[in-house]
N, C-alpha and C positions, 0 to 999 in steps of 0.2 A: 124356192123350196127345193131340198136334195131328195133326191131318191137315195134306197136302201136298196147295197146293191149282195145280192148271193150267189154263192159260189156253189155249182154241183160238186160232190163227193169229186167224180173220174176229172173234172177242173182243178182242186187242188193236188190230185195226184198226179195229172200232168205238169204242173208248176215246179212240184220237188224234184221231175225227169230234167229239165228244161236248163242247162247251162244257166249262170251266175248274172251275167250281161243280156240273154232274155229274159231271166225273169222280171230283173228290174223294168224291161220294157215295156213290158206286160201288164207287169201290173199298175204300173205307170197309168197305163191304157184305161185297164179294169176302174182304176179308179177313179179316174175324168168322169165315168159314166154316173158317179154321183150326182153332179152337177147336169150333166147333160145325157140322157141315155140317147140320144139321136146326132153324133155329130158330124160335121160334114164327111165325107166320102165312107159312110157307111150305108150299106145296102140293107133293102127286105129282099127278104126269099121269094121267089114267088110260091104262089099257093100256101105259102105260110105265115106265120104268124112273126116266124123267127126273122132277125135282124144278124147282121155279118160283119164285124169290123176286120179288117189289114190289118196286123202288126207284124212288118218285114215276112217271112216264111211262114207268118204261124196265120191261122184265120181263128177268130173267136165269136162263136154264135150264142145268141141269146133272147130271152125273150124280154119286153117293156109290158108292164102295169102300171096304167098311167092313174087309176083308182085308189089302189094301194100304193104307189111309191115305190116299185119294185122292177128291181132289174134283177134275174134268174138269167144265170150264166150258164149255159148247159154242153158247150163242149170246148174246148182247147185243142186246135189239131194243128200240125204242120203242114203246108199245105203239097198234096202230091194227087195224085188224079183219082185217089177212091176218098177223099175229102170230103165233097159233095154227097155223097151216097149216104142213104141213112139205114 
């Protein structure tokens, strides 16, 4: 069974910033997580809820409902040292 996956607002409009050759990557990425929201070399956050996949320089955090069938995508960043910081 797929999961429904969404995108926050500031995720699509970091998408439309993103050169031509990542966004395909990307969303590439984004969209495996229909099939799998957990795959391998993706991390939890600690203390949080939130989940963290690699794609080349970019990191993409998100949250899993595993009740509802829902993957909530809540940031697109590139990754540089205030990344991490909420």
């Amino acid at each position: 069974m797929s999961y429904r996956v969404e995108l926050h607002r500031s995720v699509m409009r970091a998408l439309e910033r993103l050169p031509a050759r990542d966004v395909t990557r990307v969303q590439k990425q984004i969209d495996a997580l229909e099939t799998n929201p957990r795959p391998p070399g993706v991390k939890r956050l600690r203390g949080k809820d939130s989940w963290r996949m690699r794609i080349g320089d970019y990191r993409l955090f998100y949250l899993v409902f595993d009740r509802q069938r829902l993957v909530l995508v809540e940031r697109l960043e590139r990754r540089m040292s205030t990344t991490y910081v909420l």
